[in-house]
Every structure is written in C-alpha cells, then in structure tokens.
N, C-alpha and C positions, 0 to 999 in steps of 0.2 A: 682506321687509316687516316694520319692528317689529311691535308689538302693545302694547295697553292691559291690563292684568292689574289687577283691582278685589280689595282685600284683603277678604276676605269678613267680618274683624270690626269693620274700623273704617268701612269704604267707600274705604279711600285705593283712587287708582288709581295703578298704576305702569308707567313707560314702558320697557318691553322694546325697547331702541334697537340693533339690530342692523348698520346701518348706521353708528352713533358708532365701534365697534372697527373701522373700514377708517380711519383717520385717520393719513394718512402722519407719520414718525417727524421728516423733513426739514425738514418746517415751523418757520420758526423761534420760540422758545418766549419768553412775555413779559418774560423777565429776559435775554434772548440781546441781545449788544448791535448799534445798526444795523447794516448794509451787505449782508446776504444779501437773498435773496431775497424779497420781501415783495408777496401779490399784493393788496392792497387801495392799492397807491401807482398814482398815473397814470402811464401807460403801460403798466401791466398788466393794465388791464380784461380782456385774455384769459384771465387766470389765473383768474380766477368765472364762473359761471353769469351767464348776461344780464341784466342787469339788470333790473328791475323797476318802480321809481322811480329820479328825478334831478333833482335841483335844481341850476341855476347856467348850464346848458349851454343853448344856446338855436339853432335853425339847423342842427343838426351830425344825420350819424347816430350811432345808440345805441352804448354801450362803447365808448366815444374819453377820449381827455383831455377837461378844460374843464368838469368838474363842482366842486359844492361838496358834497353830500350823494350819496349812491349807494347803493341797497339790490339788494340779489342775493339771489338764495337759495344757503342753506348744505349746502354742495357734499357734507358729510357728515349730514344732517339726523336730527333725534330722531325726527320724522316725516315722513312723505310724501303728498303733495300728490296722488297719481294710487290710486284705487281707492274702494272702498265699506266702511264703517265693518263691516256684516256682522258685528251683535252677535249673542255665544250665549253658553250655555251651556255649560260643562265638568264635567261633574258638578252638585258645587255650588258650581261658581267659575261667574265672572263673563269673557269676554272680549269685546274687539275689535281690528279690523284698528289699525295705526298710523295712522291718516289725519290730516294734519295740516299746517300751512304752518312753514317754520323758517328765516327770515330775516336776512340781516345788513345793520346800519346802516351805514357807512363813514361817519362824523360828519365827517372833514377828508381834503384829498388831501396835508395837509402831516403826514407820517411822524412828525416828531419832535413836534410839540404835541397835547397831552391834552385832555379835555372841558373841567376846569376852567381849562385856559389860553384857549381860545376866547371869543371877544366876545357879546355878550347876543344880537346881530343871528345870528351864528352857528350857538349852543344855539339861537336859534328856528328856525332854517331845520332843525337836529334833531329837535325835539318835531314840526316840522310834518310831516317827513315819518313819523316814527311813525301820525301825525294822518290821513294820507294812507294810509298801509299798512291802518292798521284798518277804515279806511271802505272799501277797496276789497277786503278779503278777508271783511267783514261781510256779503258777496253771497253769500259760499261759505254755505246752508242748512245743512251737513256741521258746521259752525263754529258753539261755544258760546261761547265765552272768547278771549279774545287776552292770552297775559301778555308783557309789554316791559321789559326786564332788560338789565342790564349785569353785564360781570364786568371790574373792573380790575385787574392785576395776578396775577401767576399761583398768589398763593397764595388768590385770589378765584375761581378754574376759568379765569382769560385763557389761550388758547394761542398769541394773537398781538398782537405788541407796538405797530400801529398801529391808535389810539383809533376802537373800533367796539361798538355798539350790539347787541343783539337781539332778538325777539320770535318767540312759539311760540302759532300757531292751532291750538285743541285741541277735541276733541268733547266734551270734561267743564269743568264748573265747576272750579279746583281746588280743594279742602278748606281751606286755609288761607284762599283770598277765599271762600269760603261759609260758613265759621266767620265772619268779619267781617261778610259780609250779615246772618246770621243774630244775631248780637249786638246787628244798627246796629236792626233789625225790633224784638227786644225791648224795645229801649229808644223807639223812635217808639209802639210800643202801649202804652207805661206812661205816656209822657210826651208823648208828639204831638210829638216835638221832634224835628233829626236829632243822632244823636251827636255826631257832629264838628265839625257847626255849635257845637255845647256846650263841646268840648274846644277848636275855635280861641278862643270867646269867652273860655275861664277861661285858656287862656293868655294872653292878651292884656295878660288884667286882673292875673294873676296876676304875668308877666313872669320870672321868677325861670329855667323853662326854655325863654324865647326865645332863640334863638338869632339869628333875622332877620328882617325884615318889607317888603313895600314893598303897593302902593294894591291888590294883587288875593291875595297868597299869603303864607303865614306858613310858615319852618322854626324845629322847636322838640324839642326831646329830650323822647321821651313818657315818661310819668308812671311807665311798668314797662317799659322798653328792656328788650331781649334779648342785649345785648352794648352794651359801653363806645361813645358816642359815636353810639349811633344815632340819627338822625334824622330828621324827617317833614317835606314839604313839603305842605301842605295850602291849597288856594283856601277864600280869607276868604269868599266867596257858594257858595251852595249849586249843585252838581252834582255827578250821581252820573258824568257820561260823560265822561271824557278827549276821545274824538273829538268830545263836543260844544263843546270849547272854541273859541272863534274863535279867530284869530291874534292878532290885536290881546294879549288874556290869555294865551295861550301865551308871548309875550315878556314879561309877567311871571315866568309861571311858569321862563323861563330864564333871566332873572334871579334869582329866587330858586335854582336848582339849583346856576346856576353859582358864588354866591358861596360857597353850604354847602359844596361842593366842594371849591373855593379854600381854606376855611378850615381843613377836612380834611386836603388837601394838606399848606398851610403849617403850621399848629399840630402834626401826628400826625408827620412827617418824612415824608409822601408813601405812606403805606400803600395794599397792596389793599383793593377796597370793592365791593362789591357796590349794586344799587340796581333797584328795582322797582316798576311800575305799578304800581297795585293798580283797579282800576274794574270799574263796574258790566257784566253777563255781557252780550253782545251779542243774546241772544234776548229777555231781560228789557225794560219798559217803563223809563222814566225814573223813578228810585227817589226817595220825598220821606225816603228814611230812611238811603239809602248815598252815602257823597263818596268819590269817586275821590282818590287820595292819590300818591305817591312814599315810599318807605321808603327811606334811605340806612343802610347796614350794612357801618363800618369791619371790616375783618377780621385783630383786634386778638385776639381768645380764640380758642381752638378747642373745640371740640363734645367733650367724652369720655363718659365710660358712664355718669355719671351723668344727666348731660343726653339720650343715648339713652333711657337705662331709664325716666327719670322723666317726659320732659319740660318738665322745671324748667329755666329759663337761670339762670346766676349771673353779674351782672354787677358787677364790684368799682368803679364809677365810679355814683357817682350823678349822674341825670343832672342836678340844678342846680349839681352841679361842672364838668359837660362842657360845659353851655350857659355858664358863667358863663367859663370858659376862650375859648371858641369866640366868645364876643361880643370878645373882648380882644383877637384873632387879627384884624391890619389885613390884607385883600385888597386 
C-alpha cells in the first residue's frame, strides 16, 4: 500500500508510491520505435485493467475494439483505490494510507497520431471524458482533488509511446493549486475581482503575449513562465470547475489546446511537454475568486540546484518572444 508522508515544515505532502517500482522493464519506452507490443492499441484491451469509461462504442460488450476514447486504471498506480485513508501520527510527522484513483486516458486507438494531430471533434470527445471521470469519482467522500495531466514524450516522464492522458484522485489539495487558491482569494478581497478574469482581460488588450484566441478560451505565455514557451489556456467567462464546463465550451476549449499544441509541435521540432488541469478542489463550493486553467510546459530546460535550492525558475525566452514566434507558427 503507498502512503501520504506530509513534510512537517512546509506542509508538502509526498507520495510514497510503492507500487510505481513493479513497473515491467518490457514495456516499450516513448522514444522505442513502433511495432512491439503496445497495450493501449485495439485488440489489446486485455492487456489493462477494465475499463471504466468509453466513448465511440455503442451495442457491444466492455474491452472490445470499436472505441474512440478508453479510460482504465493504471495497472501500476501512485495510489490505490481499495482501503481507508487511516490518518495518524508518527511522532511529530504526519501520515496516511495511499488511497487514491490513478487513471489512464487512451485519447485515440490510432498508435501513430498525437493529441496535437487529432481533430477539435476528437480533443472534445477527450476533455469530455476527463469531464466524465471527475464527475464520477467526485462521489468517492475519500476524494479532495483530481489533478489531470499529461506527459508527452519521455523526456516529459512518458513511458509509452501511444498518445494517453492521465489523472490522480488524491485526499489532499496539492500545495501548488492551494498556493494558486490562496493568491486568486487575496486578490478577490482587495479587489472583489477574480484574478484571472483580470489577467485574460489585460491580455487581450494588451496582445503582445497572445498566442490564440477563439469565442470562449484564450492561450497566452504568462507574464513570469517558469520555463521557455509555457503556456496557459484559460476560459474568457468566469469558472472555477473544469467538470462544470458543458460540452458545447469544452469543444472550445479543444480547440484552443489542440492548436497550442500544434504550434508547439510545429514551431519547437516536436519536443516533450507536459500539461495540467489546474481547477477548483472537489469538496470546495464554486469559487467567484478561482478559474480553472490548463498549463502547457515544453520540456525545453531542465530543473538544477539552483532552481532545487532556491526555487527560482530561470527562463532565457521571454515570454513576448515566444508568443510572438508561436502566433507566426501556421497549424
């Protein structure tokens, strides 16, 4: 069984993932080229856990071909979905059991095409089943947070080469979206306003680091990236809940993901990237002070001791060099 280990001076918590070190060697790794074995392609629905969701398949039984989307759980998990969280004390540490959900997307059954190759219609049928997972594991009480993340390419953490999604149901808030709760709050009690409604408006106006725009969602390289080329996909109207988006916006919002992508892609030569939900905690009411966002994070520098010690990022690109690049990049 993992466990939750709470750093007693900052509050991080950290996932003791004991299960992650059983992760067969065999699997092929995201730079290994096609033709091995690959169990996220159809006809190997045996090779996952059951599946959970499924979009596309309609009449048939579960784990067949004839899907477009397919979420399973992850066969090696950071956490685990069966036991009681059984928080204590260690001294004067802090623990709990691992309990948690740890999911994978399977975005296409077609092997060789990426997120950012797929059609707007497609990335929706994506976000919607994320849309679908949260709302169905926001019944688990055990469940504070749902973070939804990707890793592309392996020097992003990918360890398999066909384009899949994931998402980790956790008993804590994490520290990085409570540091952002807690920022969007300071700023609604000084100014009644919500942050980010602030920041899409001044980029708008401002233009200099937009990157893309269309009738519901803005991508725009924020004002202090953390590394070259990152950037935020943010809804132009106010919501703090992902899950609360219809579909109708969500195919916005996949349109806006997919082109930032693409431009990624195309413009960077195809680099690893990371990219991350960010929205409001699932126990929480509907926030007038936090907006659910998307971070995209080329994984173009790497992290050294400086950046450990300090937590200072350095990033040599400014971001109205990277937006102004990234708008000239045809998809």
């Amino acid at each position: 069984m993992p466990e939750l280990r709470r750093d007693p001076i900052v509050g991080r918590w950290v996932i003791i993932a004991t299960e992650r070190a059983r992760r067969p060697n065999q699997f092929r790794r995201a730079e290994d080229p096609p033709g091995g074995l690959c169990p996220f392609c159809p006809g190997h629905e045996d090779k996952t856990p059951g599946e959970v969701y499924v979009s596309g398949r309609s009449a048939a039984p579960a784990n067949l071909k004839g899907w477009k989307v397919r979420v399973v759980p992850n066969r090696y998990p950071a956490l685990m979905i069966e036991g009681d969280l059984d928080r204590e004390a260690v001294g004067i540490y802090d623990r709990m059991n691992g309990v948690g959900a740890h999911e994978i997307v399977i975005e296409t059954p077609d092997h060789a095409r990426e997120l950012s190759e797929l059609s707007d219609a497609e990335v929706t049928e994506v976000l919607f089943a994320f849309k679908a997972r949260v709302v169905d594991l926001k019944n688990d009480q055990r469940f504070r947070y749902i973070l939804i993340f990707k890793n592309h390419g392996s020097a992003a953490g990918a360890t398999l080469e066909h384009t899949h999604s994931q998402l980790i149901a956790l008993p804590v808030t994490p520290r990085q979206v409570a540091d952002e709760i807690d920022g969007a709050k300071r700023h609604h009690e000084l100014r009644e306003r919500c942050i980010y409604c602030d920041i899409v408006g001044q980029e708008r106006k401002d233009r200099s680091r937009l990157v893309y725009e269309n009738e519901e969602f803005v991508a725009f390289e924020p004002w202090a990236p953390r590394s070259p080329f990152e950037t935020w996909i943010v809804p132009r109207r106010h919501e703090s809940n992902f899950e609360s988006e219809p579909k109708e916006r969500l195919s916005y919002a996949a349109q806006a993901l997919r082109v930032t992508l693409a431009k990624l892609m195309t413009g960077l030569g195809r680099p690893a990237y990371n990219f991350m939900v960010h929205t409001n905690p699932l126990r929480d009411p509907a926030s007038p002070s936090y907006h659910w966002h998307v971070e995209v994070v080329p994984a173009l520098t790497q992290v050294a001791g400086f950046e450990w010690g300090s937590g200072f990022h350095i990033n040599p690109v400014p971001p109205e060099e990277a937006a102004e690049f990234l708008r000239k990049v045809a998809v």
